[in-house]
DOSEVO-48729 format. One line per 5 residues: their letters; for each residue x, y, z of C-alpha. Coordinates in nm, 2 decimals. Example, Ala and Ser with C-alpha at 12.3 -4.5 7.8 and 13.67 -1.06 7.14 Angstrom:
as> 1.23,-0.45,0.78; 1.37,-0.11,0.71
END
This chain:
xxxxx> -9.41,1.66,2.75; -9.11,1.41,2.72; -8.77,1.57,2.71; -8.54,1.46,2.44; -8.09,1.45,2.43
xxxxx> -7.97,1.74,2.21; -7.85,1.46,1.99; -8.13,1.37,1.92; -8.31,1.68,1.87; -7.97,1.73,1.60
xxxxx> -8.02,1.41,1.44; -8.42,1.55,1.32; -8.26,1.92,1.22; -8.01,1.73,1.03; -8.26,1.45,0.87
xxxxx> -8.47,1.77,0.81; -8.16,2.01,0.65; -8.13,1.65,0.46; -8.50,1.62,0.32; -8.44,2.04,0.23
xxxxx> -8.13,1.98,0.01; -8.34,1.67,-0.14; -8.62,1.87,-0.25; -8.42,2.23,-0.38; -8.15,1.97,-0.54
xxxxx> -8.36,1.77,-0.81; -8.30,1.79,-1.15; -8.41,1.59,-1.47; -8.14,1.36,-1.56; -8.06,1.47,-1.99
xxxxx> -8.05,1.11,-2.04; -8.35,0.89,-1.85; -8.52,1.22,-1.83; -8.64,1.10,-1.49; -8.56,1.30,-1.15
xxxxx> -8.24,1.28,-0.97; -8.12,1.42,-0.69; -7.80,1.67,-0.81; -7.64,1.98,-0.57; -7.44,2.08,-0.91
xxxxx> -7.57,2.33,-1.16; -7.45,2.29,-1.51; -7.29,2.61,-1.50; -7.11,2.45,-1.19; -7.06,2.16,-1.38
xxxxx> -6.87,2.36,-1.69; -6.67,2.58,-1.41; -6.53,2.31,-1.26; -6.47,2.13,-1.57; -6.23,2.39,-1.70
xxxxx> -6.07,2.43,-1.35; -5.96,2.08,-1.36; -5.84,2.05,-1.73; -5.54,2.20,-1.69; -5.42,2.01,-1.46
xxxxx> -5.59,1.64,-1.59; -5.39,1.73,-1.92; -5.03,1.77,-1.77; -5.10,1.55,-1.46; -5.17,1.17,-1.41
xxxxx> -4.99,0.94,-1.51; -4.81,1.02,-1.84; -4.99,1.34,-1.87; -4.78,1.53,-2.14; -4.97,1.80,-2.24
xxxxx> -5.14,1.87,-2.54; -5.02,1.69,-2.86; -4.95,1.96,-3.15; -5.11,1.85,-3.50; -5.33,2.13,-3.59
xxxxx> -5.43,1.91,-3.93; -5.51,1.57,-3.69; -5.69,1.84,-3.41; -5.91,1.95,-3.68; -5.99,1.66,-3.85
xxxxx> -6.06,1.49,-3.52; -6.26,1.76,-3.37; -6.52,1.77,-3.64; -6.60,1.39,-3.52; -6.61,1.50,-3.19
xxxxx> -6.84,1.82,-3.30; -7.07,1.58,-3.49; -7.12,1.33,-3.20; -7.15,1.62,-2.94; -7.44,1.75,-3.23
xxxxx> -7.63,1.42,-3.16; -7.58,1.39,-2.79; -7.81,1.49,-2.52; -7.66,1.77,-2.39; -7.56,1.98,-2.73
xxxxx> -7.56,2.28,-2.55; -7.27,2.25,-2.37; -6.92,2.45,-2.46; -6.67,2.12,-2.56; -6.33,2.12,-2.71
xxxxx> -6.12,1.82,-2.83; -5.79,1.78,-2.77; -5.50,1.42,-2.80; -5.28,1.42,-2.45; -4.92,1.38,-2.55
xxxxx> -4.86,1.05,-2.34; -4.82,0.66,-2.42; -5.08,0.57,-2.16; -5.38,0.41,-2.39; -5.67,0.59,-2.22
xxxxx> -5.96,0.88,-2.33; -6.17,1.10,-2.07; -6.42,1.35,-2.09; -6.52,1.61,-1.81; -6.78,1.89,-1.90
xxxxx> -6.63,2.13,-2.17; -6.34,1.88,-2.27; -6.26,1.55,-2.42; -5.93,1.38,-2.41; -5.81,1.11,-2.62
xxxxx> -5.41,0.99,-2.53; -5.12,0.97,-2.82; -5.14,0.55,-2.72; -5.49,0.51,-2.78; -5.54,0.66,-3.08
xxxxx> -5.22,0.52,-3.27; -5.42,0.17,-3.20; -5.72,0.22,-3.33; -5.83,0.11,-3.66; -6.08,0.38,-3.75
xxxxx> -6.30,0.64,-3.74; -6.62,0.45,-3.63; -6.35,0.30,-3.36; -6.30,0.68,-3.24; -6.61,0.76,-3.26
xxxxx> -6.74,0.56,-3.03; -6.49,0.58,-2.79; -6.55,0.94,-2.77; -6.89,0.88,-2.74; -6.84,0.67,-2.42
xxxxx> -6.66,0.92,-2.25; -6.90,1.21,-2.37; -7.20,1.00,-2.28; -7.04,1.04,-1.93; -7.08,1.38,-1.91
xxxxx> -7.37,1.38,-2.14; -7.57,1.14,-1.85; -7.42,1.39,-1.54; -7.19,1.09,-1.37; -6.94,1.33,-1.24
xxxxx> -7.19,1.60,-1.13; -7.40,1.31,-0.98; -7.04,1.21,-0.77; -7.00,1.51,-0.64; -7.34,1.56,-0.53
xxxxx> -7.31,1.24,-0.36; -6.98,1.34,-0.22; -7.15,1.71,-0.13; -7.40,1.49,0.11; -7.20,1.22,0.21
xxxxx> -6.97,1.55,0.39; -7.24,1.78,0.49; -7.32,1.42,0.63; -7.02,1.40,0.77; -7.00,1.73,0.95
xxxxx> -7.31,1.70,1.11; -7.23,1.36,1.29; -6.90,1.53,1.38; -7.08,1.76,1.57; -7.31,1.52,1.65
xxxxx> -7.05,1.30,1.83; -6.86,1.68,1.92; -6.60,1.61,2.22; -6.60,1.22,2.16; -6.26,0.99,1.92
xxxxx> -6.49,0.96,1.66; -6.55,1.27,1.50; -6.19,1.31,1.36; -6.27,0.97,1.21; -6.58,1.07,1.08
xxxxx> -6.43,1.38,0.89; -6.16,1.17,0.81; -6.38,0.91,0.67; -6.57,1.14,0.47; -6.22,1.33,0.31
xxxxx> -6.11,0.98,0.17; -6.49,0.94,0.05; -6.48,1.23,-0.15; -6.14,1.09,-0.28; -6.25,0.75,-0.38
xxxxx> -6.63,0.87,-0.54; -6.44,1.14,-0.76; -6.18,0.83,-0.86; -6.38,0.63,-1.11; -6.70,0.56,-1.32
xxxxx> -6.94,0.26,-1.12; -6.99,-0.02,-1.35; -7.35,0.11,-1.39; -7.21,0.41,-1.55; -6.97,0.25,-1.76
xxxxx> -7.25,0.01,-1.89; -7.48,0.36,-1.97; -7.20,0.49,-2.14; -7.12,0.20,-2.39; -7.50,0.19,-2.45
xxxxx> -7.47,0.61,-2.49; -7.14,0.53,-2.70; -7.35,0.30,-2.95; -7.65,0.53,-2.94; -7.45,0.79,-3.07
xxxxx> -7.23,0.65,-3.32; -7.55,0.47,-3.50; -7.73,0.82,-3.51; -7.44,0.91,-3.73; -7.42,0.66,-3.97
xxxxx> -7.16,0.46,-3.84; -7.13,0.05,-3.78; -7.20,-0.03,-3.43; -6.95,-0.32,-3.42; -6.68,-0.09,-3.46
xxxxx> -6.76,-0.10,-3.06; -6.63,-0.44,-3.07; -6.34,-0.39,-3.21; -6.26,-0.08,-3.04; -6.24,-0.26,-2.72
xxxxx> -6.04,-0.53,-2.83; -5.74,-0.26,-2.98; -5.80,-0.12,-2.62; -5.73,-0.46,-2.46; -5.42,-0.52,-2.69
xxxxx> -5.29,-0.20,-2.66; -5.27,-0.19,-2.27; -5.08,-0.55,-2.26; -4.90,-0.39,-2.50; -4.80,-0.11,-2.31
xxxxx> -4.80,-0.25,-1.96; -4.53,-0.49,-2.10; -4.36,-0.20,-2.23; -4.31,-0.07,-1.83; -4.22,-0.44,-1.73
xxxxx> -4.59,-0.51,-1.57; -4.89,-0.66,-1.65; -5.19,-0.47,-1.69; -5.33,-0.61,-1.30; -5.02,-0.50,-1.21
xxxxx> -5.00,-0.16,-1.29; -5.14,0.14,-1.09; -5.35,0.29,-1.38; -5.50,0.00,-1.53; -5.63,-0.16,-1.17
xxxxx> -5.78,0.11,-1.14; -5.93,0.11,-1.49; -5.99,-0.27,-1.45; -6.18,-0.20,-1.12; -6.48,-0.07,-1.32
xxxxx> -6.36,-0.22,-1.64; -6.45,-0.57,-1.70; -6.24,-0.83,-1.87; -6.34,-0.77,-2.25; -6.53,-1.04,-2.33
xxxxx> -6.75,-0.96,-2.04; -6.74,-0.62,-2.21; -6.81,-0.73,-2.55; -7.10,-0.95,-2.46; -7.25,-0.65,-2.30
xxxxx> -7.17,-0.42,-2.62; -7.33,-0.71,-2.84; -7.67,-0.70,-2.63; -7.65,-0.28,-2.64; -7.61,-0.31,-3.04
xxxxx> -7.91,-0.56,-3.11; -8.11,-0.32,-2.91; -8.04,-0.02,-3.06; -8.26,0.09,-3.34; -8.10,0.05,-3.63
xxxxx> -8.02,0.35,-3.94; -7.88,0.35,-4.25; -7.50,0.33,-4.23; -7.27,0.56,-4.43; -7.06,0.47,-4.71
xxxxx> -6.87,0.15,-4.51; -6.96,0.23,-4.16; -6.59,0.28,-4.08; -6.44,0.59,-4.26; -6.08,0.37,-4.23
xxxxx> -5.90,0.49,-4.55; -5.94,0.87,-4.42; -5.87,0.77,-4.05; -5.54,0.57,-4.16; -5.44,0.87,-4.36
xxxxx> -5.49,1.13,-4.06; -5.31,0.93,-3.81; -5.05,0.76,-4.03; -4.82,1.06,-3.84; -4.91,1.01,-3.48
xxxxx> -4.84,0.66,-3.53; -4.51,0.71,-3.66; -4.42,0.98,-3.30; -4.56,0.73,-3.10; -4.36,0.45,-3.22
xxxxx> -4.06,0.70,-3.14; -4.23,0.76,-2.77; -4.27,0.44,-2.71; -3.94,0.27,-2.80; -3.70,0.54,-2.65
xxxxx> -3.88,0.82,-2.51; -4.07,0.63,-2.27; -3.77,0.43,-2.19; -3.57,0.71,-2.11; -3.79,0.82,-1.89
xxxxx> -3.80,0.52,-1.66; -3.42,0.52,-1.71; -3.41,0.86,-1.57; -3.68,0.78,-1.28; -3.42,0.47,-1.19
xxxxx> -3.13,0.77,-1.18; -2.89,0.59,-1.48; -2.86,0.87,-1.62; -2.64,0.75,-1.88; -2.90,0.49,-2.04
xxxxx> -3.18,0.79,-2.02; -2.93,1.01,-2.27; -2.91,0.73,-2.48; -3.25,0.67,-2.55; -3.33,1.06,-2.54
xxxxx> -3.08,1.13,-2.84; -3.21,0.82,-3.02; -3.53,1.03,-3.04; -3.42,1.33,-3.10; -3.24,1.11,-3.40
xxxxx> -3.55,0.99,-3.52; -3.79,1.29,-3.49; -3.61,1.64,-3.38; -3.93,1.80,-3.42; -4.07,1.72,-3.06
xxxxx> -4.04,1.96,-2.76; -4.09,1.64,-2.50; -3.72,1.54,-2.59; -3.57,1.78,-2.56; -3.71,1.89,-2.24
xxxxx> -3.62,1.53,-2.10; -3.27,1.61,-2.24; -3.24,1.93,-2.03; -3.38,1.73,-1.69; -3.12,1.51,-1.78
xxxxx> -2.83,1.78,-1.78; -3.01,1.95,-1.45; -3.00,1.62,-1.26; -2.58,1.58,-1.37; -2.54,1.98,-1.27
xxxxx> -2.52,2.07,-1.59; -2.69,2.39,-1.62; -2.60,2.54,-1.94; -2.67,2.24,-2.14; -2.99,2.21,-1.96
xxxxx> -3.03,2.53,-2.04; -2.96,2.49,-2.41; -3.23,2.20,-2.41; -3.49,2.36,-2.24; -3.47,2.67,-2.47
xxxxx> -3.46,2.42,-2.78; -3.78,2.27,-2.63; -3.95,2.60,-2.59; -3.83,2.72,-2.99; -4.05,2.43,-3.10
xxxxx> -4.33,2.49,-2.84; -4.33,2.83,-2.64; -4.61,2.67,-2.42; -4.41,2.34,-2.31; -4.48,2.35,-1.99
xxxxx> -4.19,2.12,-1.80; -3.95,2.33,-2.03; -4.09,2.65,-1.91; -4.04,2.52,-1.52; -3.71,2.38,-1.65
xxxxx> -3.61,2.75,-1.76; -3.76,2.91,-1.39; -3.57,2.68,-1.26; -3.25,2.73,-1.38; -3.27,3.10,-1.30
xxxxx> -3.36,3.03,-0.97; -2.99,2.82,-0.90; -2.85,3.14,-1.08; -2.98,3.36,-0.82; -3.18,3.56,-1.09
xxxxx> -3.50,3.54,-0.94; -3.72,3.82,-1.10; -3.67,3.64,-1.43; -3.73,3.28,-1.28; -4.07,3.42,-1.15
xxxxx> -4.14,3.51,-1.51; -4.06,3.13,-1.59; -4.25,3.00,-1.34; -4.55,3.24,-1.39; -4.55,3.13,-1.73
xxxxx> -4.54,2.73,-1.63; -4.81,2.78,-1.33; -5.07,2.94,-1.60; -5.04,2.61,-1.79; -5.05,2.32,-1.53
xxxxx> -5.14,2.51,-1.18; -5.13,2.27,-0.95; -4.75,2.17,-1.06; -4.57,2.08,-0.74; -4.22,2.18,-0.87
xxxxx> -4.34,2.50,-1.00; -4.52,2.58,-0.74; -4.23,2.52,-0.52; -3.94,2.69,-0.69; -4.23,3.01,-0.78
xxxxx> -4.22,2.99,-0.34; -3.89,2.97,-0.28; -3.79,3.29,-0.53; -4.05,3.48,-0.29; -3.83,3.35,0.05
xxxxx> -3.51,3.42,-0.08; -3.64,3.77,-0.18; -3.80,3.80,0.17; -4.15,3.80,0.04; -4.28,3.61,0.31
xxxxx> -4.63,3.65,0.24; -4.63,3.54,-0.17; -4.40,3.29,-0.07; -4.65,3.07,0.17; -4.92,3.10,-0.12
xxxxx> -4.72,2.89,-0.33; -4.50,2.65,-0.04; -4.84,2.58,0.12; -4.95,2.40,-0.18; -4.63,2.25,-0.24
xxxxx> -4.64,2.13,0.17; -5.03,1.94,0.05; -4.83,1.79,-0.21; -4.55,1.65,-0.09; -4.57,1.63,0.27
xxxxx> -4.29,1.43,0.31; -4.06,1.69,0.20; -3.73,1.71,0.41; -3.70,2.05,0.47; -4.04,2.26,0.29
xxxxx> -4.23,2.26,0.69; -3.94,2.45,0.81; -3.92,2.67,0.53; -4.31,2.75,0.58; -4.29,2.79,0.97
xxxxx> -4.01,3.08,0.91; -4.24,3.25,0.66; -4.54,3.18,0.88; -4.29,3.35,1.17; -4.22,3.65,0.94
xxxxx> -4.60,3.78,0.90; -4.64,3.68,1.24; -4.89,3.40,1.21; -4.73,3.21,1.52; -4.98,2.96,1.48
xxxxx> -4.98,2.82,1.17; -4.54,2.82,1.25; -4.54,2.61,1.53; -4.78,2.33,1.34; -4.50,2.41,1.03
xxxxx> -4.21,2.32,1.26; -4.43,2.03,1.44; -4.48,1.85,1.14; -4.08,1.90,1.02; -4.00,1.74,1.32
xxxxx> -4.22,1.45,1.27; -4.10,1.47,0.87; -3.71,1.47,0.93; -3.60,1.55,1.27; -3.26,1.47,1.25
xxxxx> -3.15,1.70,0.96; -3.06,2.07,0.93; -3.43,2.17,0.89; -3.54,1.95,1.22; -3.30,2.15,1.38
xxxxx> -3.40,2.45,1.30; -3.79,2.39,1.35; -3.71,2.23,1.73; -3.51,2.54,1.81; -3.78,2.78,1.67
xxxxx> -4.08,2.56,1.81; -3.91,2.61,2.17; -3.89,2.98,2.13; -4.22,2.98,2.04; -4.38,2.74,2.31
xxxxx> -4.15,3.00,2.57; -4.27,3.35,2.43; -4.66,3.23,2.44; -4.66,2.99,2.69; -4.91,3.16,3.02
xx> -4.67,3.33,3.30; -4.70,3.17,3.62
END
């Protein structure tokens, strides 16, 4: 009987624990109806779906929050309904909502559809709409994001086991760190595959409903125009801007993209199309608002923002009252304006603005942190937490809030509420000058000595020279000297 290396002998378990999840994991794919291999239930799927909506809508780049047009949400979401009617996966909760930001973009994750402010001021119609929402449903419809994350659920259970496999040896910290940017970079973006299945699901769907499939055509090329557009508008070119490489990585130059729609068209079976295959006359009535805001966004909003982010502060409140000029019915503006007054220490303006924001929209969330904020530099913390509370519901992963919510429980001495919320802050911004410290002394407080000493490690390798690096080198030495072994 040859004798084999526990590696080796781990390497079969593992192939075999491999094979296992293979075989418990398939699943018919909605849309090819053939077998796949997927670790994510659909119940998973729609869990996970409305954990991360939140967070997509007043994240990313130019996330805003929702847009508030009950007429244009309702109008809109009866498209939506009807293409979700005709799609493979009916059964599925969805809501329909436009993202308050410039950013021309739409996305879809199970239970949700997103279409931005920027893209749908620059489309031309309904069929246009149509079938962009049909693309991004069709990504959901065909389990891309589910089928990511299985692949990402192997790829670390992977991972793990040739960490332990190579236990006691450099590489396993590189394997696990391997597999954590992985997961990062297969949750990032659509393959090319799946963006070619979802024009084709796009088409499908829009046909079944009566509508002209070379309204695909078109709606790529307002897509194309309307990113120059608005990369110009930020002083870059689309290949130059963060969002759009990365939307260009799995995006193909359009008329790659429209050759590819052409093909998909002539091979889809054809129906009858409805009245002119567009709907435009209604569709140019509906948004004839939105257009109008967005123009307003666009030509000062936007630009006081990127004032602000370049700290002239002056040019920011020139472009923000130009907005408020043109349309003083939009929270976003006067939010901005109250950041504005916060950043020049002026905290009962900013206070006046935020609470302006929150009289047209109790549920604007940067006005709500704006307001917790505010309370916090006035020392009246109970009724920041309230604030916060309120902002945290909305967007939870909010660094600010999150922050600010943390630092109300460490002035109070609530050590233990306090690292709930700086701990997530810390994952955010590691780079923070001071927020290490902060979390070793609460760490210190419910006796976790631990977890403190790694708190003031990484402060010293953040910013050792400033009053917090102080701080965690004298505490880390206290430490290292009450639990280091007597000799």
């Amino acid at each position: 009987m040859s004798i084999i290396s526990f590696r080796t002998l781990f390497h079969r378990v593992l192939l075999m624990g491999v094979l296992a999840l293979a075989v418990a994991g398939c699943a018919v794919n909605p849309v090819t109806g053939e077998q796949e291999l997927m670790l994510v239930s659909e119940a998973q799927e729609v869990q996970l779906g409305n954990e991360l909506y939140p967070n997509a809508l007043w994240s990313g780049e130019g996330g805003g929050g929702e847009f508030r047009d009950p007429a244009l949400k309702s109008y809109l979401s009866g498209v939506v309904m009807n293409i979700h009617r005709v799609s493979h996966r009916p059964n599925l909760p969805v809501d329909f909502a436009v993202q308050n930001t410039s950013v021309p973009n739409a996305w879809a994750i199970p239970g949700h559809v997103v279409m931005t402010r920027g893209l749908l001021a620059a489309l031309d119609n309904e069929a246009e709409f149509a079938y962009v929402m049909g693309h991004e449903m069709g990504h959901v419809s065909a389990r891309h994001s589910a089928r990511q994350m299985t692949y990402s659920m192997l790829g670390q259970f992977l991972l793990t086991g040739a960490a332990v496999a190579m236990a006691g040896s450099e590489y396993s910290d590189a394997a696990l760190t391997l597999g954590s940017a992985g997961a990062g970079l297969i949750l990032l973006k659509f393959s090319r595959n799946d963006e070619l299945e979802a024009d084709r699901l796009g088409v499908q769907y829009m046909t079944r409903l009566g509508y002209d499939p070379r309204a695909a055509l078109s709606a790529h090329r307002n897509l194309e125009k309307v990113s120059d557009q608005y990369a110009r508008s930020i002083g870059q070119s689309r290949q130059e801007s963060s969002f759009f490489s990365e939307l260009l990585s799995s995006h193909p130059r359009t008329s790659i993209r429209v050759e590819e729609i052409q093909s998909i068209i002539n091979q889809t079976p054809r129906v009858a199309i409805s009245g002119d295959g567009t709907q435009r006359q209604r569709f140019q009535t509906a948004v004839a608002n939105i257009r109008r805001v967005n123009a307003v966004y666009v030509n000062h909003y936007d630009k006081a923002v990127r004032s602000l982010e370049k700290n002239n502060a002056a040019e920011a409140l020139s472009f923000v009252r130009q907005a408020i000029a043109q349309d003083p019915s939009q929270a976003p503006f006067y939010a901005l304006y109250g950041n504005i007054m916060v950043k020049q220490n002026n905290l009962p303006e900013a206070e006046r603005y935020f609470s302006k924001a929150l009289s047209i929209d109790g549920n604007y969330q940067p006005a709500l942190r704006g307001m917790g904020v505010i309370r916090y530099a006035g020392n009246r913390y109970s009724e920041s937490v309230e604030y916060l509370q309120r902002s945290l519901k909305l967007f939870p992963q909010d660094p600010a809030s999150n922050y600010f919510m943390g630092m109300n429980y460490y002035r109070t001495r609530s050590y233990r509420y306090a690292i709930g919320y700086l701990k997530p802050f810390s994952e955010a911004v590691p780079k923070h000058p001071g927020i290490h410290a902060i979390l070793g002394q609460c760490y210190e407080a419910v006796g976790d000595y631990q977890s403190a000493y790694s708190q003031y490690t990484m402060q010293l390798k953040v910013a050792p020279n400033n009053d917090a690096g102080g701080l965690a080198r004298s505490r880390s030495r206290a430490i290292e000297m009450q639990f280091a072994p007597k000799k």
